[in-house]
C-alpha positions as CSV (number, residue, x, y, z in Angstrom):
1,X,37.3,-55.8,-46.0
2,X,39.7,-55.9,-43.0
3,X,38.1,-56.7,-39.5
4,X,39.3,-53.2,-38.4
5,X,37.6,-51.7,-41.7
6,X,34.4,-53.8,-40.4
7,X,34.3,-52.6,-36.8
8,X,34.7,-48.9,-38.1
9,X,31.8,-49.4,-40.6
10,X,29.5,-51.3,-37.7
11,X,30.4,-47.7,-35.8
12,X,28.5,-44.9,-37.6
13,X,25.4,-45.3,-38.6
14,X,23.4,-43.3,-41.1
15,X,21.2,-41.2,-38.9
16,X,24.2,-39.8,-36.7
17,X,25.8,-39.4,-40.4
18,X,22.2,-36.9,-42.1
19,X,22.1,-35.2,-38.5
20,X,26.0,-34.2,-38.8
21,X,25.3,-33.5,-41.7
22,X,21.9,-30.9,-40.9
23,X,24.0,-29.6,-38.0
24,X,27.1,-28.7,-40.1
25,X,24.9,-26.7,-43.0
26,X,23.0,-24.7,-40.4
27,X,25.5,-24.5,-38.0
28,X,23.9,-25.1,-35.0
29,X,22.2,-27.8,-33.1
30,X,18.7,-26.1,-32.2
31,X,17.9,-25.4,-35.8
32,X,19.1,-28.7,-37.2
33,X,17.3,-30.5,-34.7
34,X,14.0,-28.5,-35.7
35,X,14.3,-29.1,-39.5
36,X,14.7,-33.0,-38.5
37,X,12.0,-33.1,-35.9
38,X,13.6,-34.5,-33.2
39,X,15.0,-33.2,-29.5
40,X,18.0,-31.2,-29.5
41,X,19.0,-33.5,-26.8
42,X,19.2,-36.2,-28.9
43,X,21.1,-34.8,-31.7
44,X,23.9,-33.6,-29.2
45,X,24.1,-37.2,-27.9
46,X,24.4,-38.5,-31.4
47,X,27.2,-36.3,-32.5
48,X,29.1,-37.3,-29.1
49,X,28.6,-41.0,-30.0
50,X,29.6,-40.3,-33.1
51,X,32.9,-38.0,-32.0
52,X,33.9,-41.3,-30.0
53,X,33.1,-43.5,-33.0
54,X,36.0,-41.6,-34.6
55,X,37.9,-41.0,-31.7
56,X,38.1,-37.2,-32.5
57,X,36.3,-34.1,-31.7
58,X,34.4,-33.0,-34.9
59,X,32.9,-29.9,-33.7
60,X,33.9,-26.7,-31.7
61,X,30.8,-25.5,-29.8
62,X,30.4,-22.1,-28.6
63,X,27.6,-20.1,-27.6
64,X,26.7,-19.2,-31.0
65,X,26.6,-22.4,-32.1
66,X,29.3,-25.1,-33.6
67,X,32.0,-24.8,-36.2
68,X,33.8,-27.9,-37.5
69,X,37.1,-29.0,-37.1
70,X,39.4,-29.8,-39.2
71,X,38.5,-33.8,-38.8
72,X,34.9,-32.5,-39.0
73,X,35.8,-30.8,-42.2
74,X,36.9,-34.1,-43.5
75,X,33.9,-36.5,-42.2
76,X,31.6,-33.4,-43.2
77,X,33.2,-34.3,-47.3
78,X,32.6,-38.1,-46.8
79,X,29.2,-38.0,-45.2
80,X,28.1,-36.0,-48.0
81,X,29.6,-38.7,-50.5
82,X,27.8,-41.5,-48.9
83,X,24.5,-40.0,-48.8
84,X,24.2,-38.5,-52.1
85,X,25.7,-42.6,-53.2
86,X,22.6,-43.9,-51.1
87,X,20.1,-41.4,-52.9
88,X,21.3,-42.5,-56.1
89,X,21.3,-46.3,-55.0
90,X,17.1,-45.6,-54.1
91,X,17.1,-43.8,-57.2
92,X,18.3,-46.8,-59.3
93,X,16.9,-49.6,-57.3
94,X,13.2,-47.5,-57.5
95,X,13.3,-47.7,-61.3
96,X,13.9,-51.6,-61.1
97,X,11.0,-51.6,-59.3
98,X,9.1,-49.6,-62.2
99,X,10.4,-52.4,-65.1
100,X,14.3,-51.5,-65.4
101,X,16.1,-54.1,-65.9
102,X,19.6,-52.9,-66.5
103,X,22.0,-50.4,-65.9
104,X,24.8,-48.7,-67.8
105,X,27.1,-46.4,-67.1
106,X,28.7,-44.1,-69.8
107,X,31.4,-41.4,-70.3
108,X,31.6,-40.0,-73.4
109,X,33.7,-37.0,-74.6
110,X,32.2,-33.9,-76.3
111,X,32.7,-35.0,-79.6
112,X,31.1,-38.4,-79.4
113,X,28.1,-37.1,-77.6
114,X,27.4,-34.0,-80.5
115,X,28.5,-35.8,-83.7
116,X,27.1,-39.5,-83.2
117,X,25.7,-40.7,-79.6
118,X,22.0,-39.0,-79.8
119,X,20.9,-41.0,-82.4
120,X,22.8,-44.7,-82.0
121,X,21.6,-44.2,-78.2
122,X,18.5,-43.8,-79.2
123,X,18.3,-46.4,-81.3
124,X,19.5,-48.9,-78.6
125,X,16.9,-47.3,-76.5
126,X,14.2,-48.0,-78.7
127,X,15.6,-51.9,-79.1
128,X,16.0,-52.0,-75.2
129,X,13.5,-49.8,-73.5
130,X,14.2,-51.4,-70.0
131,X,17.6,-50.8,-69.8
132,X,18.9,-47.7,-68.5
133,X,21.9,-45.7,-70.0
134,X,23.7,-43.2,-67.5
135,X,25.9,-41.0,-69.9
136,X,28.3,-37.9,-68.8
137,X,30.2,-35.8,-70.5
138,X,34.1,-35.2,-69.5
139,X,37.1,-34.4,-71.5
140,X,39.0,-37.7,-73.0
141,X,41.9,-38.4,-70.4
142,X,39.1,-38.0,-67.6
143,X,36.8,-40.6,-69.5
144,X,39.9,-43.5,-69.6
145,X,40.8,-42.7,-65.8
146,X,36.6,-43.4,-65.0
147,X,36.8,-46.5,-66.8
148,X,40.1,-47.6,-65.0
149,X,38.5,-46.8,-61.7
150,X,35.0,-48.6,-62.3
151,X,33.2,-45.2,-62.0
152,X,31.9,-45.7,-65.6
153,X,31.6,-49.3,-67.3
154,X,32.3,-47.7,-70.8
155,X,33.5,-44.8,-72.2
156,X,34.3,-43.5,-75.7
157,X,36.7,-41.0,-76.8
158,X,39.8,-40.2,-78.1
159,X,42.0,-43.0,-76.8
160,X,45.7,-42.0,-77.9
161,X,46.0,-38.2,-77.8
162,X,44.2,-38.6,-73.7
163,X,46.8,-41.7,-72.8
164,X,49.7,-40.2,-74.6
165,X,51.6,-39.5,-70.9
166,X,50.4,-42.3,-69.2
167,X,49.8,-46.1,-70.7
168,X,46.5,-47.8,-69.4
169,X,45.9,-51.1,-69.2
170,X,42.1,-51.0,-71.0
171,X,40.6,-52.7,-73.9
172,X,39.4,-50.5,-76.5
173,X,37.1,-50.9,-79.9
174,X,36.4,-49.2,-82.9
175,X,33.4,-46.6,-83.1
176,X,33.4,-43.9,-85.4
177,X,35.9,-41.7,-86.8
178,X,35.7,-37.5,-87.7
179,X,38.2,-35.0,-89.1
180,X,39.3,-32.1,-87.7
181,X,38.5,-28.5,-90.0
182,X,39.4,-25.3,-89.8
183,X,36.2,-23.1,-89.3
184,X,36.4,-19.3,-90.5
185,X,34.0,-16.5,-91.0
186,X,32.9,-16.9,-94.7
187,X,34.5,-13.2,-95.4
188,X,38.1,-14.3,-93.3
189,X,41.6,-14.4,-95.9
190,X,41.6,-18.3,-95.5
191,X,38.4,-18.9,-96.5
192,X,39.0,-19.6,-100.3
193,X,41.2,-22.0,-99.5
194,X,40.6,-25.7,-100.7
195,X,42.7,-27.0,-97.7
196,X,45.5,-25.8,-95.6
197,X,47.9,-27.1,-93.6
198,X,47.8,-26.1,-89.3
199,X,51.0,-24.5,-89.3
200,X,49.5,-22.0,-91.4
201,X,46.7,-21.8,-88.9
202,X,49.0,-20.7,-86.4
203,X,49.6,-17.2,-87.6
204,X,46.2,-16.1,-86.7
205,X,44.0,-16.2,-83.3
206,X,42.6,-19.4,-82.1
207,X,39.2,-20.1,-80.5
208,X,39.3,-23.5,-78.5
209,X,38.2,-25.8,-75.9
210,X,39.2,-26.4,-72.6
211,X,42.7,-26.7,-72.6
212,X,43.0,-30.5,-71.8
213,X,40.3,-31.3,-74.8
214,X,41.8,-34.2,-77.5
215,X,41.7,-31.0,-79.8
216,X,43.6,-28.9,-78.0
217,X,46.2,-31.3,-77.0
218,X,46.6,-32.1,-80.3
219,X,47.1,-28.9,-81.3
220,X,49.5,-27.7,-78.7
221,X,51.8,-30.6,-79.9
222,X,51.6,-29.7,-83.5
223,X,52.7,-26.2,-82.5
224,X,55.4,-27.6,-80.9
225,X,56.0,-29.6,-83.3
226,X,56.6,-26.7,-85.6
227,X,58.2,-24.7,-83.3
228,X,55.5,-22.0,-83.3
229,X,53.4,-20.8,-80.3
230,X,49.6,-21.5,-80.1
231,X,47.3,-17.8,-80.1
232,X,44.6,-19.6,-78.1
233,X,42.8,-16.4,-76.9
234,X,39.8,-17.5,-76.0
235,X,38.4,-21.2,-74.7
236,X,35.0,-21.9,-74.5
237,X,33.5,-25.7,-72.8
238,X,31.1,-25.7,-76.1
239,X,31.0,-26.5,-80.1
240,X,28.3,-24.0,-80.3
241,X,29.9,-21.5,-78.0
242,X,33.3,-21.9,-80.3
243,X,31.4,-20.9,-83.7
244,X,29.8,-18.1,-82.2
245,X,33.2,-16.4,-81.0
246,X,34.6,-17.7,-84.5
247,X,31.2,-15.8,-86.5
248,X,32.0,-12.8,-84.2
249,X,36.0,-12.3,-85.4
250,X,37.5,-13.1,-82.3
251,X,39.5,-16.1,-83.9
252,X,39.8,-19.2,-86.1
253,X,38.7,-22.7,-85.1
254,X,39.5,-26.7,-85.2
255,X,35.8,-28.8,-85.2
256,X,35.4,-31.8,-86.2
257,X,33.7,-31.9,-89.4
258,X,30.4,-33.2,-88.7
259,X,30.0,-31.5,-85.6
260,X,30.0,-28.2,-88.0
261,X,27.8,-29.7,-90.5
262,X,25.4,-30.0,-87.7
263,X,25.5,-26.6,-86.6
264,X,25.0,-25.2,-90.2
265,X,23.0,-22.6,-88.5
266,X,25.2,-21.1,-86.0
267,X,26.8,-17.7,-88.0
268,X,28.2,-17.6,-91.6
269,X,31.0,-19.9,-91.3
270,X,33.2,-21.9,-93.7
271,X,34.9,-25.2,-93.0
272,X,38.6,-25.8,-94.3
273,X,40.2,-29.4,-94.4
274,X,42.9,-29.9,-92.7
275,X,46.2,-31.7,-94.6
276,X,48.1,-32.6,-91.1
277,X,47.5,-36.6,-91.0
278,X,46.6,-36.2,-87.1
279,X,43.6,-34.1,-88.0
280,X,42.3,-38.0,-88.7
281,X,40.7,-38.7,-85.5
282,X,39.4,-42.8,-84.6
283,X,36.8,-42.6,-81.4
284,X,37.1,-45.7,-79.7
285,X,34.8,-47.6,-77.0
286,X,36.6,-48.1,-73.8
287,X,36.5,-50.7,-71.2
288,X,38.4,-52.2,-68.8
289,X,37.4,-56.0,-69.7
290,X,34.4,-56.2,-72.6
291,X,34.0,-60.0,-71.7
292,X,33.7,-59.5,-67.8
293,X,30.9,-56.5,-68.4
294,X,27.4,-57.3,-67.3
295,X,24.7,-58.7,-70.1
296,X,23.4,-55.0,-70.5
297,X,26.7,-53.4,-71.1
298,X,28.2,-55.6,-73.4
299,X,24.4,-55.7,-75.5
300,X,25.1,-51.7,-75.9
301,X,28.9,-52.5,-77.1
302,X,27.7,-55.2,-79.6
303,X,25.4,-52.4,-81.0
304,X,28.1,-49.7,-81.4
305,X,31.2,-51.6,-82.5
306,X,29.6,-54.9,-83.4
307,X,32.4,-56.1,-85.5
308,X,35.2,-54.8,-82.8
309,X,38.2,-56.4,-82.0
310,X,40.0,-55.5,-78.6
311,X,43.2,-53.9,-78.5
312,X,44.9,-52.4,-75.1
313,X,44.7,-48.6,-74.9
314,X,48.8,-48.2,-74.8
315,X,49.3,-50.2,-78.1
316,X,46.9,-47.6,-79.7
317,X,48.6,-44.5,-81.8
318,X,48.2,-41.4,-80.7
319,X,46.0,-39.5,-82.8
């Protein structure tokens, strides 16, 4: 950290920073300064500290109260940012206290999380009871950039369809693989069909996923591919939301296979395979260096790809 970057940070300290922040939701300094027990003069002489801390005026204040400025705007988005990072920093360090004694921190894309992470999670869990596994779920390209950044330690997803316009530099392993069906009301034309190729697929309505999902990336290429447009109607953030529109007519569907076995239950459906060779899909686990991971991180790789070897994300295939 630069000296500069020090003296700033030595500046503002966390009270003035939760009182801003109390004067900026209720807009006013009398009322913030009731809901944090303390004198309203006291509040006013922390947010003029804190406005010369800065060097710029953070609030306008007028007889009704105070509205921020755009500098207060700005500090108002930050403040919030390192208090809700402290909370979860007493959070974490709260459960050490308790007998945790690790932390990891997973992204995971839809697929991964539906079709396989439940139950190897839980078996790791059961193995390691004191460590702690922090999973989200994001589309694909937003799981790689976490990685890159060091907002997750791993990920899994679908590496080449998500890095496809941009190389990154990670390390990635095998984990499990799925393929892609079409899903159709059990009464639809297609039906009866043994298989079918997704060109075929493109004379008819599509239910998807958001657009920047592995599946419908992939499909928007293989449209273009074939020089036919994509009938995606209707999107939908969820597999069970998807079969539901699919069991109601409003369109055909891509899942991956064992996601639709699992949701046997949701409408009378019928799964097609697809012929197209992308409809192959490898889910990989993604890091930015497995050997410089901490002990708990790399103990929850060893126990999904256990036989992995590490390739760099831009030298994988797009699937």
């Amino acid at each position: 950290m630069k000296s500069s970057e020090r003296s700033f940070a030595r500046r503002i300290d966390l009270t003035s920073l939760q009182l801003f922040v109390a004067v900026c939701e209720l807009g006013s300094i009398g009322r913030a300064a009731e809901r944090e027990f303390i004198a309203a003069s006291a509040v006013s002489k922390r947010l003029s500290d804190l406005e010369a801390a800065v060097d710029t005026q953070l609030l306008y204040r007028h007889s009704r109260g105070v509205t921020l400025t755009p500098a207060g705007e700005s500090l108002l988005h930050h403040a919030r940012t390192v208090l809700f990072g402290l909370e979860r920093m007493q959070g974490e360090l709260s459960e050490y206290a308790d007998g945790v004694r690790g932390h990891v921190r997973m992204h995971a894309n839809i697929s991964a999380i539906f079709q396989f992470l439940p139950e190897d999670l839980g078996a790791f869990a059961r193995e390691h009871n004191q460590i702690k596994i922090d999973l989200q779920e994001h589309l694909s390209s937003d799981v790689l950039h976490a990685v890159q950044e060091g907002a997750a330690d791993l990920g899994i997803c679908n590496v080449g369809m998500a890095s496809a316009n941009g190389a990154l530099e990670l390390q990635t392993r095998p984990y499990r693989a799925d393929n892609l069906v079409l899903v159709v009301p059990r009464a639809h034309t297609l039906s009866t069909l043994a298989a079918i190729n997704f060109e075929e697929v493109l004379d008819w309505d599509i239910v998807g996923l958001h657009a920047n999902s592995s599946i419908s990336l992939a499909m928007r290429a293989a449209a273009a591919a074939a020089g036919r447009p994509l009938r995606q109607r209707i999107q939908v953030t969820g597999l069970d939301a998807m079969c539901r529109m699919i069991d109601s007519g409003l369109g055909v569907g891509l899942l991956p296979d064992r996601a639709f076995e699992l949701m046997r239950g949701v409408g009378n459906l019928q799964a097609i395979p697809l012929n197209d060779a992308w409809a192959h899909r490898e889910l990989r686990v993604v890091a930015r260096d497995f050997d410089a991971l901490p002990v708990t991180a790399r103990l929850l790789v060893e126990h999904l790809a256990p036989r992995a070897t590490p390739t760099t994300a831009s030298d994988t295939a797009p699937e």
